[in-house]
C-alpha positions in Angstrom: -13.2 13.3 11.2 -11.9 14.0 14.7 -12.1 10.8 16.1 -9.2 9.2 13.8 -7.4 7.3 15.1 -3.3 8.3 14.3 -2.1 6.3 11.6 -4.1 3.3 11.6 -4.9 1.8 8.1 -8.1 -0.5 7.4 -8.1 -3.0 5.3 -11.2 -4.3 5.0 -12.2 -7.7 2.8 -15.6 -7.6 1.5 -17.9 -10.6 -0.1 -20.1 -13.1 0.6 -18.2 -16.8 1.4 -21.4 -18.6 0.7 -21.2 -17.6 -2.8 -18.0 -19.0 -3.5 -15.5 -16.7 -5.8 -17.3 -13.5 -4.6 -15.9 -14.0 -1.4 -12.6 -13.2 -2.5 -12.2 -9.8 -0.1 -13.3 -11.8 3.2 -10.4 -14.5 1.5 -7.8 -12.0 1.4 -8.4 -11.3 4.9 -8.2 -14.8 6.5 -5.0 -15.2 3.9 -3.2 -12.2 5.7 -3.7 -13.3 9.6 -0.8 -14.3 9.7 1.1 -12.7 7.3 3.8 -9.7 8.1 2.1 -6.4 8.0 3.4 -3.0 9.8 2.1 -2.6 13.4 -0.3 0.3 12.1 -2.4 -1.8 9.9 -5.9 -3.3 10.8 -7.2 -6.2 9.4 -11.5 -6.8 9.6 -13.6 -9.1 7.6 -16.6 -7.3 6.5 -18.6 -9.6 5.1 -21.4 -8.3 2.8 -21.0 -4.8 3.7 -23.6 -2.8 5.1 -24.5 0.2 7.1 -22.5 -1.1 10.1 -19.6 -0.6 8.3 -20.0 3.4 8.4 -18.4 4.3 11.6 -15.5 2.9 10.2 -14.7 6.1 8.2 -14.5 8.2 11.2 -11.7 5.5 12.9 -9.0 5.2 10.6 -7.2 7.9 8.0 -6.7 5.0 5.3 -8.5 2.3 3.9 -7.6 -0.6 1.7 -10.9 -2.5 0.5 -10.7 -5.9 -1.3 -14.0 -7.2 -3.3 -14.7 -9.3 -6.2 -15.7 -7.6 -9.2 -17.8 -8.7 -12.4 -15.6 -7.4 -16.1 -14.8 -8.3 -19.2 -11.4 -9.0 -17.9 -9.1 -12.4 -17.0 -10.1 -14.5 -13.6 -8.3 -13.3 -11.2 -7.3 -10.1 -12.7 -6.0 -7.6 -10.3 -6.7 -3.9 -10.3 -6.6 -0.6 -7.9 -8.6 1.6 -8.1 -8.6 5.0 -6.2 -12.0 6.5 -5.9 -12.7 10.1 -4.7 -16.4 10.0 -4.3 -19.0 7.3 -4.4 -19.8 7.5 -8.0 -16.1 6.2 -8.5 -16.8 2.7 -6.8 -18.0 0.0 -9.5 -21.4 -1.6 -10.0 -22.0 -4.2 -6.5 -22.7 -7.6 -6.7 -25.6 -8.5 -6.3 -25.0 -11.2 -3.5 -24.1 -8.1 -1.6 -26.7 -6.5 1.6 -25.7 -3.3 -0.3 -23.0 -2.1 -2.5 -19.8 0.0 -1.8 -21.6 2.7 -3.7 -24.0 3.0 -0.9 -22.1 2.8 2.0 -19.8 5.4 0.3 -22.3 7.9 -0.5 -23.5 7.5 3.7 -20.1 8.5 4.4 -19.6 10.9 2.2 -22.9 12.6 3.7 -21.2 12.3 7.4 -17.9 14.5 6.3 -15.0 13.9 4.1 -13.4 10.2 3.1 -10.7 9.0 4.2 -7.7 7.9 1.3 -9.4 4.9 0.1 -7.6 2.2 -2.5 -9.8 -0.2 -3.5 -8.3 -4.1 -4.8 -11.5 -5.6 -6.9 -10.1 -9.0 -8.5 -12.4 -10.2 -11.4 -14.7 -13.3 -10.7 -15.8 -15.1 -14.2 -19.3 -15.1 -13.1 -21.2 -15.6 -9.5 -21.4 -18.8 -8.5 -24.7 -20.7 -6.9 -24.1 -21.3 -3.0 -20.5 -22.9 -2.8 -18.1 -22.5 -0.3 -14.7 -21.7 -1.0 -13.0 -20.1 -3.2 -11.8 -21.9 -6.8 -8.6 -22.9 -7.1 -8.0 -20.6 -9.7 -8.8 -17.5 -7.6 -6.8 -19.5 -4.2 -3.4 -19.2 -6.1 -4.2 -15.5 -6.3 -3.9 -14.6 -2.4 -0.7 -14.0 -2.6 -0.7 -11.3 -5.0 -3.6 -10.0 -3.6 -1.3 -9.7 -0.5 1.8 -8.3 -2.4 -0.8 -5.5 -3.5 -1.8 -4.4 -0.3 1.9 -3.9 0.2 2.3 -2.3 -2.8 -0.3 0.4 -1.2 1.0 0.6 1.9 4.4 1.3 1.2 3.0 4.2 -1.3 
């Protein structure tokens, strides 16, 4: 990875706003604009995900990724996880162009991974086309915010 760039951290809000809850990540993202974060970190909206996204891996040493997730768990449930290879990464949803699990297993094929935390906050279920976020999952920005912290001051 010799194109890093020094320091820099990613944090990168996946999910698709036209499906409502599942666009928590892209959320999280538009919640933190304007927000206090150190001068080092990035923040990008990645949408859906895709191949696009891949360069990314090469450009920054650390990556925080926010995405809905689908368990068993409480609505709005927050968790970290911190995946080593691809096979780490949960199940995608399937509103997604492709999962994290693919575009993780492209980058692991182009060299090593950067440190990668990954926020997932539970969704009850996928919603039909519906824009916004419930109200439920909009009171959870702010932890979703205190946990990004909570990473970056690790």
């Amino acid at each position: 990875m010799s194109s890093l760039e020094n320091n820099k951290t990613l944090v990168l809000g996946l999910g698709n706003i036209l499906m409502g809850n599942e666009g928590i990540g892209v959320k999280s993202i538009e919640y933190m604009e304007d927000k206090d974060l150190p001068e080092n970190v990035v923040l990008l909206d990645g949408g859906t995900g895709g191949f696009h996204l891949l360069h990314l891996f090469n450009e920054y040493i650390r990556f925080i990724m926010i995405d809905a997730t689908l368990t068993d768990g409480k609505p709005g449930e927050i968790n970290i996880i911190k995946p080593k290879f691809a096979s780490d990464f949960p199940r995608s949803l399937t509103s997604h162009d492709i999962g994290l699990r693919d575009l993780m297993q492209s980058a692991e094929l182009l060299g090593d991974l950067p440190d990668i935390s990954l926020i997932t906050v539970n969704i009850k279920e996928l919603d039909e086309v519906k824009i916004g976020l419930s109200q439920e999952l909009n009171q959870v920005l702010p932890q979703v915010y205190d946990t990004v912290l909570k990473i970056l001051s690790a």
